[in-house]
C-alpha positions in Angstrom: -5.2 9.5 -4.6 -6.0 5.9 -3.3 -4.1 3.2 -4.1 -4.9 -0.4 -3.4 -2.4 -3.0 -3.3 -1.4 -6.7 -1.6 0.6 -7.1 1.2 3.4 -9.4 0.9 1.6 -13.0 2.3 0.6 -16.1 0.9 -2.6 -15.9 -0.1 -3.6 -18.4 -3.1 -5.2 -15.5 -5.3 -3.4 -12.1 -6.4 -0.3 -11.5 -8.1 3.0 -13.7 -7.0 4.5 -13.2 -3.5 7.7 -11.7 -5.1 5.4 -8.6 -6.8 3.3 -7.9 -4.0 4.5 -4.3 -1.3 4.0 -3.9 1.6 1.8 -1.1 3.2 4.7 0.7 4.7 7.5 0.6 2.2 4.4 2.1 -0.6 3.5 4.9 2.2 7.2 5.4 3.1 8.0 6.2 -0.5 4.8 8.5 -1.0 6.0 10.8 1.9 9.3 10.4 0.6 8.0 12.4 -2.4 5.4 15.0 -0.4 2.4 13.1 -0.3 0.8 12.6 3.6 -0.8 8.9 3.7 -3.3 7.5 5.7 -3.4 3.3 5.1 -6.5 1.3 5.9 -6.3 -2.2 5.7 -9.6 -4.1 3.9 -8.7 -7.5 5.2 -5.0 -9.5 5.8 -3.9 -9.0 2.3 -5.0 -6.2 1.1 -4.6 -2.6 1.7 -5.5 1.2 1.0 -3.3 4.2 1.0 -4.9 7.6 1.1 -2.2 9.8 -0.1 -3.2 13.7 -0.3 -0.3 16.0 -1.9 1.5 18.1 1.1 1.4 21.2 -0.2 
């Protein structure tokens, strides 16, 4: 799976500060629930998580 999201910063575009996750609180709760993450960041704001299941 990838999942693209926005890290929590000011940026002027995107969806409100208070909706936005960061990169390690989204790949903490994926390996929470047996997935192994890998997160690549596009630019400032925006990230990528590589999550492959564990087993």
């Amino acid at each position: 799976m990838v999942l693209f999201e926005w890290e929590p910063v000011e940026t002027g575009i995107g969806p409100p500060l208070s909706e936005k996750i960061s990169s390690d609180q989204v790949s903490n709760l994926l390996e929470e629930n047996g997935f192994a993450t890998k997160t690549v960041h596009v630019n400032q704001a925006i990230y990528a998580i590589i999550a492959t299941n564990k087993n």
